[in-house]
C-alpha positions as CSV (number, residue, x, y, z in Angstrom):
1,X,38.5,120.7,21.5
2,X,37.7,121.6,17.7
3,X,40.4,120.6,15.8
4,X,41.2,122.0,12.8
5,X,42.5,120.2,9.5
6,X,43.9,121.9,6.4
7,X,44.1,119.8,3.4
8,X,45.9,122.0,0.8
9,X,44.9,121.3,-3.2
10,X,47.2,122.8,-5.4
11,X,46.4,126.4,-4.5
12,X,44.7,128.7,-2.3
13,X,42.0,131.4,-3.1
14,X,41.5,134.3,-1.6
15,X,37.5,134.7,-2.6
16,X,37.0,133.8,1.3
17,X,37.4,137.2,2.5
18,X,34.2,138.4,4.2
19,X,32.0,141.5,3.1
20,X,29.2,142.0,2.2
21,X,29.1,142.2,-1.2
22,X,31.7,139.2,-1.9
23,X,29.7,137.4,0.8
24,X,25.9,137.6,-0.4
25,X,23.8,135.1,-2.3
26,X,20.5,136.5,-4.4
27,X,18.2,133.4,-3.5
28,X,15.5,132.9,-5.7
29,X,13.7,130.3,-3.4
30,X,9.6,129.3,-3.1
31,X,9.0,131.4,0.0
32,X,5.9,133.7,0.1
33,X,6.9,137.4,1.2
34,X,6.2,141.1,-1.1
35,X,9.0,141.4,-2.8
36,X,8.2,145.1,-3.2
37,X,9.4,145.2,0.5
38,X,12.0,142.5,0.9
39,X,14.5,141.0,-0.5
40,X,15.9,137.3,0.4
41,X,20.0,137.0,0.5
42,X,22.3,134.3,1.6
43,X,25.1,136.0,3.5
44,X,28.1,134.3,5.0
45,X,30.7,131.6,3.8
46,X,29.2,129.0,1.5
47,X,32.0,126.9,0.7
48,X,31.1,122.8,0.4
49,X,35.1,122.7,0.0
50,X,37.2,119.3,1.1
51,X,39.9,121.0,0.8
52,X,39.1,123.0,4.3
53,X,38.0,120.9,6.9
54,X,37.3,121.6,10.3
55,X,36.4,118.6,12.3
56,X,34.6,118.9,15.8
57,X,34.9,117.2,19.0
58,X,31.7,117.1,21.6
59,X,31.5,118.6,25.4
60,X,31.4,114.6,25.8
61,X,34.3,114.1,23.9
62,X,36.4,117.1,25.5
63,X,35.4,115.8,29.1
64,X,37.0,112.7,28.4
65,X,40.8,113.6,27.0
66,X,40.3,116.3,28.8
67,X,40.1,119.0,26.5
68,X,38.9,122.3,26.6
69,X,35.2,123.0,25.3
70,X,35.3,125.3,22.8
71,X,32.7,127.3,21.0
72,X,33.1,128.5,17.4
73,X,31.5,131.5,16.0
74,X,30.6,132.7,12.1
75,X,30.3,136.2,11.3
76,X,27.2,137.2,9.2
77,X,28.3,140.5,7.7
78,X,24.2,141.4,7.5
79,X,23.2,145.3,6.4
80,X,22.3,147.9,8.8
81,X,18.6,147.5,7.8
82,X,16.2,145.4,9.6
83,X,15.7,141.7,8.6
84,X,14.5,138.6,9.6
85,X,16.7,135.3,9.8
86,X,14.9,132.5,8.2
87,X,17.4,130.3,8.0
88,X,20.8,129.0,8.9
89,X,23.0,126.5,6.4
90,X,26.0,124.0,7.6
91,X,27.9,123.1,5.1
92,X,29.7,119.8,4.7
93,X,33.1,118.4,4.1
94,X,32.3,114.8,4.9
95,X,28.8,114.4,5.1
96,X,28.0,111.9,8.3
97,X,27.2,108.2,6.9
98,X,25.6,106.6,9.5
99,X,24.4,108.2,12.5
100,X,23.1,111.6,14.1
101,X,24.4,114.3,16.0
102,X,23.1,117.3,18.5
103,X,24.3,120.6,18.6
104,X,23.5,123.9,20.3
105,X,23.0,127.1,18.3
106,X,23.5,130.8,19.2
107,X,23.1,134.0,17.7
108,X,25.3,136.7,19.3
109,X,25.6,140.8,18.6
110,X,28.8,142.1,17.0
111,X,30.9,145.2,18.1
112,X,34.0,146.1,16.0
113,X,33.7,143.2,14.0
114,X,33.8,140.9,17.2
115,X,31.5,139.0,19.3
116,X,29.7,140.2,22.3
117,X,28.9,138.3,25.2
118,X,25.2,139.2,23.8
119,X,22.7,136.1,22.7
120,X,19.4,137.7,21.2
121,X,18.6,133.9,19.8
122,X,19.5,130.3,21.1
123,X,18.0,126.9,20.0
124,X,19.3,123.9,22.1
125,X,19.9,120.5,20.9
126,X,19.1,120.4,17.1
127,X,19.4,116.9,15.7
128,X,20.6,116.4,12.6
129,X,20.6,113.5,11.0
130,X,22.2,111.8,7.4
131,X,18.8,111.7,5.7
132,X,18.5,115.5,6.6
133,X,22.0,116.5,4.9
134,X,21.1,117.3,0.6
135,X,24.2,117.9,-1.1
136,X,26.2,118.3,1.5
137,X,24.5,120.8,3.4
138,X,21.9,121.3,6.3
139,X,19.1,123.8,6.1
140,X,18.0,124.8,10.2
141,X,14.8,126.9,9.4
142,X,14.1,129.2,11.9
143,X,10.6,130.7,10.0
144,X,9.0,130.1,13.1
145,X,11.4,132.2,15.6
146,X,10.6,135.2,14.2
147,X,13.7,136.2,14.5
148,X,14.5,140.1,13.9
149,X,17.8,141.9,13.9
150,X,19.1,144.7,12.5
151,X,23.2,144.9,12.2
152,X,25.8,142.3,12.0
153,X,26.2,139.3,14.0
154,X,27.8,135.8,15.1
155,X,26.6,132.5,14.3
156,X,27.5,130.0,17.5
157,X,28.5,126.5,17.0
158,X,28.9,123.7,19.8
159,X,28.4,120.0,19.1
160,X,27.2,118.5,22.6
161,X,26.8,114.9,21.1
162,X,28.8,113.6,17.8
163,X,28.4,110.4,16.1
164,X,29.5,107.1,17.2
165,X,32.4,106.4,14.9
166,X,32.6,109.8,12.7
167,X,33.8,113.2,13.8
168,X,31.5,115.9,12.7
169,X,33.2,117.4,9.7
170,X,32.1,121.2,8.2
171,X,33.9,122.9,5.5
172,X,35.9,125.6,6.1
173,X,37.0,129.2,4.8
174,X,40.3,130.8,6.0
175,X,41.2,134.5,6.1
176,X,37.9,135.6,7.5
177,X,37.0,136.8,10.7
178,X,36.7,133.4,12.7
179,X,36.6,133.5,16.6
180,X,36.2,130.6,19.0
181,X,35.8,130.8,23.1
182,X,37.3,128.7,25.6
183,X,34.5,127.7,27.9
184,X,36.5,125.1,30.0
185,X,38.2,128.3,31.4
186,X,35.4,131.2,30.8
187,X,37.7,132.5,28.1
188,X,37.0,135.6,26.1
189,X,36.8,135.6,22.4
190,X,40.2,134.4,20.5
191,X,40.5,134.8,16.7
192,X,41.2,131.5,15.1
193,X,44.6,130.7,13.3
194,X,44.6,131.8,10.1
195,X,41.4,133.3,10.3
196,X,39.1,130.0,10.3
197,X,35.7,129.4,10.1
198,X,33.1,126.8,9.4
199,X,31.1,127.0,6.4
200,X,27.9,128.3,8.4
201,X,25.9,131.0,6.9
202,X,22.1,132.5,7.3
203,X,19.4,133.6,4.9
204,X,17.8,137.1,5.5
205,X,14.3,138.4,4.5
206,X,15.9,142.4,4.1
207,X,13.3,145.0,4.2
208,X,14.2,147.3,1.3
């Protein structure tokens, strides 16, 4: 079961609340594409925060104490205008030290500012080791999907194999729109306490 852990610093900000416009990066990265045409943003929570962690348990892990599996979802609040996802960033609390971990990926429509039980992308089993995490953060690129939407969506999280003596750690935002699924019992979509989420977001090639 994801279990989440709020360590409280001397305040808390209220930046985390999602739109767009609060919520978007200008990336000024080497990719090749006519900038005449697109534009590359960042959009979702980017937060490498310790002061939010959410810490992850594995299918494996749930199995065991017997705990429910449960699947955590990111809102992207992308533009009604076509695009292409080229990437997706995890963000760390607590980098992992010593060994790897696996974890399924999903990309799900949005109605009403919730998630439907839509996928229009899923990549299965994405390793991730130490020696790929740079300053706290994991870059999943995706160039190769080709991977078009045009509207908002959900970002899907579900570790299915954590490291042998560290919990999987991600930094966290709060007051956002943060959903999670129980899929020990089939559950529908439940918003989080406090509006939680991971620090997951996705770069977007926007056509202009």
């Amino acid at each position: 079961m994801t279990k989440i852990y709020f360590f409280f610093l001397c305040f808390i900000t209220f930046a985390n609340a999602q739109d767009y416009k609060k919520d978007t990066i200008e990336l000024h990265e080497t990719i090749l594409y006519d900038k005449s045409k697109f534009r590359l943003k960042r959009v979702g929570p980017e937060t490498k925060s310790k002061s939010i962690c959410l810490q992850f348990s594995t299918i494996k892990d749930s199995v065991k104490w017997n705990k429910p599996i449960i699947e955590s979802f990111i809102q992207v609040n992308a533009p009604k205008k076509d695009f292409i996802v080229k990437a997706i960033n995890f963000n760390f609390s607590y980098p992992p030290k010593e060994e790897s971990f696996k974890l399924n990926l999903k990309l799900y429509k949005s109605s009403k500012n919730t998630p439907v039980d839509t996928v229009f992308f899923e990549k299965n089993n994405i390793e991730i080791s130490p020696s790929d995490i740079v300053n706290q953060s994991y870059k999943l690129d995706l160039t190769d999907d080709n991977i078009s939407y045009n509207d908002e969506f959900y970002i899907s999280v579900l570790i299915t194999k954590r490291l042998v003596d560290e919990f999987v750690c991600l930094s966290g935002v709060i007051l956002s729109n943060g959903f999670t699924r129980n899929l020990t019992t089939n559950g529908g979509f439940e918003k989080n306490p406090l509006g939680a989420k991971p620090s997951v977001n996705a770069d977007l090639l926007i056509k202009r």
